[in-house]
C-alpha positions as CSV (number, residue, x, y, z in Angstrom):
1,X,-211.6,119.0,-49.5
2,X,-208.2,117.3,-51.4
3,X,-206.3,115.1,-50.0
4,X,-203.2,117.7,-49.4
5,X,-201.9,117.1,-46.0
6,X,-198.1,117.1,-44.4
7,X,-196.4,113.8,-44.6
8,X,-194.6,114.6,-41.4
9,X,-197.7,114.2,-39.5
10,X,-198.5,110.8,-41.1
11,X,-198.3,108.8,-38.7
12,X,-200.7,110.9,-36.9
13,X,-204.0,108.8,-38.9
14,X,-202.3,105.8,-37.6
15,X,-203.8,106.3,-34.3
16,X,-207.1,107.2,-35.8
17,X,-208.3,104.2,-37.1
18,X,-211.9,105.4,-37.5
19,X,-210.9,107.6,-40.3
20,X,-210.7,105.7,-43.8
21,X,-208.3,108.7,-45.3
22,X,-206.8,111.6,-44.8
23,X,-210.4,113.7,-46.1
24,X,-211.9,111.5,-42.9
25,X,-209.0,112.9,-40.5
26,X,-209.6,116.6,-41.4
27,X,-213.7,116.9,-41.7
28,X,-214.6,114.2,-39.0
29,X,-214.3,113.9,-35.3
30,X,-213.3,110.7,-34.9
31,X,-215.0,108.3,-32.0
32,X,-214.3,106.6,-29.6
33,X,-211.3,108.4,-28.5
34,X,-210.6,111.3,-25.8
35,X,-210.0,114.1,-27.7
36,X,-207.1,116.3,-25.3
37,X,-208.4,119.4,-24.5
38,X,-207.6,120.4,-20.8
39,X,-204.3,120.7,-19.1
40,X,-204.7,117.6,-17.3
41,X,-204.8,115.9,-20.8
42,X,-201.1,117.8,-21.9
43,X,-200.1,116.5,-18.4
44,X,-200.2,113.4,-19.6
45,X,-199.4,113.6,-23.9
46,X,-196.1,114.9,-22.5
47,X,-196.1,111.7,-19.8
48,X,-195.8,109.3,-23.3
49,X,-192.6,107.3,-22.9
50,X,-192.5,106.0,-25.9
51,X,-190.8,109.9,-27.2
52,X,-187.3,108.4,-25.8
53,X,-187.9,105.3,-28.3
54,X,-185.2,103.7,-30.2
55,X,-183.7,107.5,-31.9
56,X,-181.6,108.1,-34.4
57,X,-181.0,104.7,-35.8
58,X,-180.3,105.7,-38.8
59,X,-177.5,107.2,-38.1
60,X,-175.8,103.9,-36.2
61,X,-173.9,102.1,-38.9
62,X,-173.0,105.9,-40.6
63,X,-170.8,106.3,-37.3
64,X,-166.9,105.9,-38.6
65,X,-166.1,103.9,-35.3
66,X,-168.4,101.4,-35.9
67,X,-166.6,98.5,-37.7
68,X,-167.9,94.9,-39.5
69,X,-166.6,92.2,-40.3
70,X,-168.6,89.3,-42.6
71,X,-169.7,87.9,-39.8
72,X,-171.2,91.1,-38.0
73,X,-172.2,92.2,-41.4
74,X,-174.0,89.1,-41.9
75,X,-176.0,90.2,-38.8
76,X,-177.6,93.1,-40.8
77,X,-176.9,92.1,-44.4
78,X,-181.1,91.5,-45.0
79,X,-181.8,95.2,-44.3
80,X,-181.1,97.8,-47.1
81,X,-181.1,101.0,-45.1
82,X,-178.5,99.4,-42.2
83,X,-176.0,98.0,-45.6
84,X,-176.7,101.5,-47.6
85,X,-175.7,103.7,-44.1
86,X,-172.3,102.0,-43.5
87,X,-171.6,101.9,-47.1
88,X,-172.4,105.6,-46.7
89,X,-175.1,106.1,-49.1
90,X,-176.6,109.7,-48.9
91,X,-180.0,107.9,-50.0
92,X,-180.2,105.0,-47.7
93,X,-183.9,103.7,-48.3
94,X,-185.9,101.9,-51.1
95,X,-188.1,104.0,-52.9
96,X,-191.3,102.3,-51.2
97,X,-189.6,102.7,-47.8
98,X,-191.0,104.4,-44.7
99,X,-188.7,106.4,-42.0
100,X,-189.2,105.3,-38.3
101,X,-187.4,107.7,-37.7
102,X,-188.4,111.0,-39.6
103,X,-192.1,109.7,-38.8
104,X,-191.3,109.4,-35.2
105,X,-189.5,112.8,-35.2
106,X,-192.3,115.0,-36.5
107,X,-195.5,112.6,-35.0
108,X,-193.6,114.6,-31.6
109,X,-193.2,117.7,-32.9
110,X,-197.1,117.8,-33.9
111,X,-197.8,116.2,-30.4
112,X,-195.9,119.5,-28.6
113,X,-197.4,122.2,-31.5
114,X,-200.7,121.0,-30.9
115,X,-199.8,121.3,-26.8
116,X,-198.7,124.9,-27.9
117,X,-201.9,125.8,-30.0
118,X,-204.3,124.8,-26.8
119,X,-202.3,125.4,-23.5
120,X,-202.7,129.0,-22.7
121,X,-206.8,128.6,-22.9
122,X,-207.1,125.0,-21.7
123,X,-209.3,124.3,-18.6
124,X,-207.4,122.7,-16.3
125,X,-208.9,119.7,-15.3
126,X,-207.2,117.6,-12.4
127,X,-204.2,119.8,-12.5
128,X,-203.1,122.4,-11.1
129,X,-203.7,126.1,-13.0
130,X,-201.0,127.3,-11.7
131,X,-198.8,124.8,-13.4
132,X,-200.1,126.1,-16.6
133,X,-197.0,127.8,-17.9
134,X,-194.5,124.2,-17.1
135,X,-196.6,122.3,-19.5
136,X,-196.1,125.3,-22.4
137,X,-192.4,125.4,-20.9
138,X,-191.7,121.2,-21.7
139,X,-193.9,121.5,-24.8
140,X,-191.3,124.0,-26.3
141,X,-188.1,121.7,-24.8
142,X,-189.2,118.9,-26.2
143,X,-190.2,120.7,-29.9
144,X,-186.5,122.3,-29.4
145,X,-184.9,118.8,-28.6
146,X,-186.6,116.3,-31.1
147,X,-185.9,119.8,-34.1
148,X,-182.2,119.2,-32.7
149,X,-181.7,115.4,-33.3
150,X,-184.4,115.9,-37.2
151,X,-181.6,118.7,-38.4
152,X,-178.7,116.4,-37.0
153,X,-179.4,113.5,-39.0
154,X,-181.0,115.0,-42.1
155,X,-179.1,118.3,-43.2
156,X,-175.3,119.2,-43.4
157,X,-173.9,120.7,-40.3
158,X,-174.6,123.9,-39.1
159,X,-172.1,126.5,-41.1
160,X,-172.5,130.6,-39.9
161,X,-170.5,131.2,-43.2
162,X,-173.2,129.0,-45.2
163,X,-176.8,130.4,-43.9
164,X,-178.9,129.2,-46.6
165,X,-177.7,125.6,-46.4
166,X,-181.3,123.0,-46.6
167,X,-182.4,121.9,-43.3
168,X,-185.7,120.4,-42.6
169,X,-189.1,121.2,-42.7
170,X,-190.5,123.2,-39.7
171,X,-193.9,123.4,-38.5
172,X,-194.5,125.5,-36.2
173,X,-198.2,125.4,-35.7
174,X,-200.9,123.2,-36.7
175,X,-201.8,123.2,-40.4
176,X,-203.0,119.5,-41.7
177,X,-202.9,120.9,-45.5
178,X,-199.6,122.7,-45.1
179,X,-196.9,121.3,-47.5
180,X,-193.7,122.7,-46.3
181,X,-190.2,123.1,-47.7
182,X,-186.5,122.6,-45.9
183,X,-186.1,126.1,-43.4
184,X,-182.4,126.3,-43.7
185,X,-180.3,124.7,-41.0
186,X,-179.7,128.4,-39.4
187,X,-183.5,128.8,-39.4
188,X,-183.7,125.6,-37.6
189,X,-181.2,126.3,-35.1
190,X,-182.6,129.9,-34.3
191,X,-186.0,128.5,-33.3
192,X,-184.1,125.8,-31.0
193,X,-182.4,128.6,-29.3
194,X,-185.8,130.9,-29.4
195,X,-187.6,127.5,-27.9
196,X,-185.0,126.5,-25.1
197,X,-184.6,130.4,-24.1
198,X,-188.3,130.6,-23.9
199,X,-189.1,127.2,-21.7
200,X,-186.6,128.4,-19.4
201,X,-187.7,131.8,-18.7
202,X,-191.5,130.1,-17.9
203,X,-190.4,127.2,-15.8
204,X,-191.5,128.1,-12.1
205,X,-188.4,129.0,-9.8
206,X,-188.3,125.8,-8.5
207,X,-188.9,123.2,-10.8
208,X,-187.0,120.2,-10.3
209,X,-183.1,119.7,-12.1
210,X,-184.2,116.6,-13.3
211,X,-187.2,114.6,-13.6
212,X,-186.6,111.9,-12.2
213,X,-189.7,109.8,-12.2
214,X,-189.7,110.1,-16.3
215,X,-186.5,111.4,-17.0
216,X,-187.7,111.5,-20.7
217,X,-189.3,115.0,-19.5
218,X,-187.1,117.6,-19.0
219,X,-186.0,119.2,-15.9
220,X,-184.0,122.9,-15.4
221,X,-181.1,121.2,-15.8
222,X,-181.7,119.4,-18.7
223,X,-182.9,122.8,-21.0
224,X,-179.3,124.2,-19.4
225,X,-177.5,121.1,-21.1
226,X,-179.5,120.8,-24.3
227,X,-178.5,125.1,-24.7
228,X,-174.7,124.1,-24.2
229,X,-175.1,121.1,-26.9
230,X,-176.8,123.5,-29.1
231,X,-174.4,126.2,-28.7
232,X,-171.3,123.3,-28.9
233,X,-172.5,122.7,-31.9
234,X,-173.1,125.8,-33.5
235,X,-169.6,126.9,-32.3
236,X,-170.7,129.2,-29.6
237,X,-168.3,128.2,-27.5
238,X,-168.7,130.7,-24.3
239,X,-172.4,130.2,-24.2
240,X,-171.6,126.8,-24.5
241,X,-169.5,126.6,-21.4
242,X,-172.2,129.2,-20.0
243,X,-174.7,126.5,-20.0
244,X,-172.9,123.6,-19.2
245,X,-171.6,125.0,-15.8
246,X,-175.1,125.9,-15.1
247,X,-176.3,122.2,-15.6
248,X,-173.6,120.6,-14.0
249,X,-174.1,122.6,-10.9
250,X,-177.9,121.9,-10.8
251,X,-176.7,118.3,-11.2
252,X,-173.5,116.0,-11.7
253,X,-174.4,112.6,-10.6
254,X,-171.7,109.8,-11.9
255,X,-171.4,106.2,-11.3
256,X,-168.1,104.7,-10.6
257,X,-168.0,102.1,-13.1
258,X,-165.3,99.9,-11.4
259,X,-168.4,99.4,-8.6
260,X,-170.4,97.6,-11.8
261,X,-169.8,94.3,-13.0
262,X,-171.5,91.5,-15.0
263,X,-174.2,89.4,-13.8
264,X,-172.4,86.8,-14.4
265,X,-168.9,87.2,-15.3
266,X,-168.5,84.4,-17.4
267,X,-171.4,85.4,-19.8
268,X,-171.0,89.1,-20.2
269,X,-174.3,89.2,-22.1
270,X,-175.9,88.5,-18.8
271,X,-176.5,92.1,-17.8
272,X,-175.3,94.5,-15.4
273,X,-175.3,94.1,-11.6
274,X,-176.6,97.1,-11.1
275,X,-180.2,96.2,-11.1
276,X,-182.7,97.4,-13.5
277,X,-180.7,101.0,-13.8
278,X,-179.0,100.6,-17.1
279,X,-181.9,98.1,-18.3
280,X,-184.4,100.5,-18.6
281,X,-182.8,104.3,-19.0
282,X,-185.5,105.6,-17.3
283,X,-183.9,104.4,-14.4
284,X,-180.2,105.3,-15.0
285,X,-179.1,108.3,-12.8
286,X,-176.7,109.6,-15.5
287,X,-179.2,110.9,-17.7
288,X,-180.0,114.3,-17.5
289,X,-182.9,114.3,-20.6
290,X,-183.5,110.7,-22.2
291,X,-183.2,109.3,-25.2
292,X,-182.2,106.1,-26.4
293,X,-180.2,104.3,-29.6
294,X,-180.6,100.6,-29.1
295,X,-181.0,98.3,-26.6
296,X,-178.5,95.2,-25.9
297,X,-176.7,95.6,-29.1
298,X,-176.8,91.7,-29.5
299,X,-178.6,90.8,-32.9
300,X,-177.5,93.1,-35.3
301,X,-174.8,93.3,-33.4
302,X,-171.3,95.5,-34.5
303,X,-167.8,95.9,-34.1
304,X,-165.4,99.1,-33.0
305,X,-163.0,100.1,-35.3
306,X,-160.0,99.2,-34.9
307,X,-158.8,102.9,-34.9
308,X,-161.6,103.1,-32.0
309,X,-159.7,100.0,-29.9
310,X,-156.7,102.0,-30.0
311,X,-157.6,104.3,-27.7
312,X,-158.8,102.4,-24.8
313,X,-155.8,101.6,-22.0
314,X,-157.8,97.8,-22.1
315,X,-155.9,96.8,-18.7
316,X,-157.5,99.8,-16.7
317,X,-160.6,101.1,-18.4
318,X,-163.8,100.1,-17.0
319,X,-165.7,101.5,-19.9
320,X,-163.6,98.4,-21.9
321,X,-164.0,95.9,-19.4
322,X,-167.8,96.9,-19.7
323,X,-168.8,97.1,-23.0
324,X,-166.3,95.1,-25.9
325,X,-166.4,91.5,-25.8
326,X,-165.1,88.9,-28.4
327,X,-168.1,86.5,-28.2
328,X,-171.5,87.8,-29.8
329,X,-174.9,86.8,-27.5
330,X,-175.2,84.0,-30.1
331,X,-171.4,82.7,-29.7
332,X,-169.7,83.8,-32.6
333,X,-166.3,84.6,-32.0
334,X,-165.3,87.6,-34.2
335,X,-161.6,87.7,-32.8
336,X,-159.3,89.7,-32.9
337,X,-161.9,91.8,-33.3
338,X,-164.2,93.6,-30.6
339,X,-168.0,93.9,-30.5
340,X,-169.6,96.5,-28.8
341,X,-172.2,95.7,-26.5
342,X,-174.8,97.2,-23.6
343,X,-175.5,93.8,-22.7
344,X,-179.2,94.0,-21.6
345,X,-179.8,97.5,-21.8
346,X,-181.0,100.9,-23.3
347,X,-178.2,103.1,-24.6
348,X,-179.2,106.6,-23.7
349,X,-177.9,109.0,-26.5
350,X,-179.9,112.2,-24.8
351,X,-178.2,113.7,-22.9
352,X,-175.8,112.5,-20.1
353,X,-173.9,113.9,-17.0
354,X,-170.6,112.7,-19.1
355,X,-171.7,113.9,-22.1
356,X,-171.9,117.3,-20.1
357,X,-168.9,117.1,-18.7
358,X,-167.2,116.6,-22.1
359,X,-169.0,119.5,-23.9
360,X,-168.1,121.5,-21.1
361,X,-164.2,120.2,-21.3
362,X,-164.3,121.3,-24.6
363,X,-165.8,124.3,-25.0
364,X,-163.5,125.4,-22.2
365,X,-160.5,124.5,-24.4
366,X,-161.4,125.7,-27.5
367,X,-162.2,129.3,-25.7
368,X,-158.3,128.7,-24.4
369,X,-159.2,127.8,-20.6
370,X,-157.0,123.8,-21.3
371,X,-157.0,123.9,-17.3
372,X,-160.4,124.1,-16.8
373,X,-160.9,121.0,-19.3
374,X,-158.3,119.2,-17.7
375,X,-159.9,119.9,-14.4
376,X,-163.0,118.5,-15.6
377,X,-161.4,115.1,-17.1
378,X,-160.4,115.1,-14.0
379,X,-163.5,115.0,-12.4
380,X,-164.7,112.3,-14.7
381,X,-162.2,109.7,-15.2
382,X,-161.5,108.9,-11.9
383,X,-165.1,107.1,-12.3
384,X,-164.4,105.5,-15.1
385,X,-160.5,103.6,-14.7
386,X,-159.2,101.3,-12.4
387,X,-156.2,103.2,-12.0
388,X,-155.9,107.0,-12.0
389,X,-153.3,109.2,-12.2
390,X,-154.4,113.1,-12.7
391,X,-153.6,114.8,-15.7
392,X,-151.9,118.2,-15.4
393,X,-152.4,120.5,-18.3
394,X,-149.4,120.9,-21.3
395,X,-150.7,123.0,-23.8
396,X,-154.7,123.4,-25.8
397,X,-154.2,121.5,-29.2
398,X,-153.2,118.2,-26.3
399,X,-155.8,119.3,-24.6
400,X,-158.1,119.4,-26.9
401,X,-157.1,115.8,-28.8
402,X,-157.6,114.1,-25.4
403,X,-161.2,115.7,-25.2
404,X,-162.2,114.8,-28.6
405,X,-160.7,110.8,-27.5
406,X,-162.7,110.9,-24.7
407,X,-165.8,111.7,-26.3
408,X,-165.5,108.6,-28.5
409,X,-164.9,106.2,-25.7
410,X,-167.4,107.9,-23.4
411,X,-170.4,108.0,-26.0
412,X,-169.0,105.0,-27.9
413,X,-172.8,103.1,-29.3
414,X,-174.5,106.1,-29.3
415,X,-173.7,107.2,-32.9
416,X,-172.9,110.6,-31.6
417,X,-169.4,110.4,-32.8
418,X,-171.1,110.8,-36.6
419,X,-172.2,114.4,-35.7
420,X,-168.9,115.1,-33.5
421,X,-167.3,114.6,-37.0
422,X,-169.7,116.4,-39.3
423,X,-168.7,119.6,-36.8
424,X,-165.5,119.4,-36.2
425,X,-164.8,119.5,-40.3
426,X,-166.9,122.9,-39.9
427,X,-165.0,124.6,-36.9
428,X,-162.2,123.6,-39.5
429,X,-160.6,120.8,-37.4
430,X,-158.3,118.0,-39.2
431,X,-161.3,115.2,-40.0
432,X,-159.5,111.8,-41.5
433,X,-161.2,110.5,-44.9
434,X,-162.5,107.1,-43.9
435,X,-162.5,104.0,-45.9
436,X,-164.7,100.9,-45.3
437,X,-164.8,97.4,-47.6
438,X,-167.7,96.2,-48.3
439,X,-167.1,92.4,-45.7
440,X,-169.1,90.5,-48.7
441,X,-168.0,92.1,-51.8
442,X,-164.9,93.4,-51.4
443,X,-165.8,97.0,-53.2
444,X,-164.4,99.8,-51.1
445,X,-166.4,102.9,-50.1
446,X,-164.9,106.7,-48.7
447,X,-166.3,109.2,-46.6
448,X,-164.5,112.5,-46.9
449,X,-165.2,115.7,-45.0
450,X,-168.2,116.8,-45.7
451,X,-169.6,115.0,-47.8
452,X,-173.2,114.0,-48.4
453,X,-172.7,110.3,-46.8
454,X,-173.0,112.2,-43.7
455,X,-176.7,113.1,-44.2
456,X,-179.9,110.9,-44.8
457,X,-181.4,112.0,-47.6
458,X,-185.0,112.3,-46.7
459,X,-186.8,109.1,-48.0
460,X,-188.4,109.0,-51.3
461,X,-191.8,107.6,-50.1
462,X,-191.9,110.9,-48.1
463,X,-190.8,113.5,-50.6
464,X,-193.3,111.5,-53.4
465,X,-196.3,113.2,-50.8
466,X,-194.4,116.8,-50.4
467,X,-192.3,117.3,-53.2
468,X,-191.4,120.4,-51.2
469,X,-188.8,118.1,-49.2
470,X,-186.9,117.6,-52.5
């Protein structure tokens, strides 16, 4: 047998440390492992929480509200791929350079084919037979979820009027030898929707909203939200309201942020007072499906763009109060700029009951209901200022404008503002050309609608194994 095998699935032999290569892996069973055979063993594959790992970090320092200054930049100047993303590189890595997160990506997608392949003939084990159709139901959610975030980062956004634009590769079964090509970003999105519509229609009748012991697993609620994001993105904008008033009414929890303060007061990078709920997102009752960016922000730290400081009302927002400080963990003082920080804690960028609420707010708009987006800012600010006054409605494009600000502020660290933009130039919204100088060099670098600076380019140490990624 060669030595032809998928590189998405690489990091699959890393666990197998028995086998000596990848001919090892395919013709030998390795020892001294449990190999997962029986419902009770898919139980607990889709009980791993490292899947909400740090995700999508490529895509941090690519966001156009994230902002550096020498002395931030200093704070991630040794790392290539972190300088080539905010320079806006399409190829961000070193030839020789592995991908945390492309590897991470498809080791999960494998993990939740392979659940596939084997759940309708498994023995059951300790687990309940019964149950048999909720592990096929999350395997699917969470193939449909980790596809979402791979297509996100690596392809151009989805376009109806461009169909055969490159996606990613998409295994769909198990096939160590298979060397795939890029389905086309439709492609992708059609199994997402196939996936999500089919985990739904399995889930028993009374399966929970969330899960809240391991909110990285999904719950009704969360498919619900995941199908609005989808359909948010793909500019389905009534199914996309659809779902998000089905989620929110399975679930709508908020914190009122002006009940959170610091630790300590005087050292902001103390942490929250609200125990270990932000600290581990496991914990935080927001979260409707968890994943997470980054944890603290401290060291590398980063900056808001000074575009991005403009919208926050700095007197009355908690969300300011809570999250920009002048004064990095190490005591640099970067004034009069900001730094934006989650002091001692993991920064969900799954999804979120505010994030929710938002998608909902503007789907409702941009299908001409402004009220019923104003109606839900309405719902959510109140929990997040000091000092409310409730909006009334004036007209959509106003409407729609204060949505799109919210957003920002709202999911401000969690990089989702990069693929807010990469849509919005689609739907054929006004999106600004952005210009950034290099804090060390001086050189001066654009990002215009569009363009491939938007996308990482699949590394070259993967598409050197499957040239069919090129």
């Amino acid at each position: 047998m060669k030595a032809k095998y998928i590189i998405y699935i690489v990091i699959i032999f890393v666990s197998f440390t028995s086998c000596q290569s990848p001919d090892d892996f395919l013709d030998v069973e390795p020892t001294g492992y449990i190999i997962p055979s029986t419902l009770e063993d898919y139980d607990k594959m889709l009980l791993d929480y490292a899947i909400l790992r740090s995700v999508g970090t490529n895509a941090r320092f690519i966001d156009p509200d994230v902002y550096h200054t020498e002395e931030s930049f200093n704070s991630i100047s040794n790392s290539t791929p972190s300088v080539n993303a905010y320079t806006w590189q399409h190829d961000i890595f070193n030839p020789d350079d592995a991908d945390s997160d492309y590897n991470n990506f498809y080791y999960y997608i494998h993990v939740m084919n392979q659940i596939l392949e084997d759940v309708d003939t498994a023995e059951p084990g300790n687990f309940d037979p019964s149950k048999r159709n909720n592990i096929k139901a999350e395997a699917l959610a969470q193939r449909a979820f980790e596809y979402f975030l791979t297509v996100n980062q690596y392809a151009h956004h989805f376009d109806p009027s461009n169909p055969d634009e490159p996606g990613v590769a998409m295994p769909l079964e198990i096939d160590l030898q298979a060397l795939l090509g890029r389905s086309s970003v439709s492609e992708v999105y059609a199994q997402i929707l196939t996936d999500l519509n089919e985990a739904i229609a399995l889930l028993d009748s009374n399966y929970d909203a969330i899960n809240s012991y391991a909110n990285f697993r999904p719950g009704r609620a969360s498919l619900y939200a995941l199908l609005a994001e989808v359909n948010l993105y793909m500019g389905n904008f009534e199914e996309a309201v659809e779902n998000s008033n089905l989620a929110l009414e399975q679930y709508d929890f908020l914190y009122d942020y002006n009940t959170i303060d610091f630790t300590n007061p005087s050292n902001p990078w103390s942490g929250y007072n609200n125990g270990s709920q932000w600290y581990s997102s496991t914990l935080n009752k927001e979260v409707i499906w968890d994943r997470y960016i980054y944890w603290s922000f401290a060291n590398p730290f980063h900056l808001y763009s000074p575009d991005l400081v403009s919208l926050y009302d700095q007197d009355n927002d908690r969300r300011w109060y809570l999250f920009a400080t002048q004064t990095s963990s190490t005591g640099i003082d970067v004034s009069p700029n900001y730094i934006y920080m989650y002091a001692n804690s993991e920064r969900c960028n799954g999804l979120s009951v505010p994030r929710l609420m938002l998608t909902n707010a503007e789907a409702k708009v941009r299908t001409g209901d402004g009220q019923g987006a104003i109606d839900m800012l309405n719902v959510l600010l109140p929990n997040r200022l000091e000092s409310f006054t409730p909006l009334a409605f004036t007209d959509n494009a106003t409407t729609l404008q204060l949505v799109k600000d919210e957003r920002r502020k709202e999911l401000a660290g969690s990089s989702l503002n990069l693929f807010d933009q990469k849509r919005y130039h689609v739907y054929g919204d006004e999106v600004p050309v952005y210009t950034r100088i290099h804090p060390l060099t001086g050189e001066e670098f654009t990002l215009s609608p569009g363009d491939d600076g938007y996308v990482v380019r699949i590394a070259q140490s993967i598409r050197d194994v499957n040239p069919n990624l090129n």
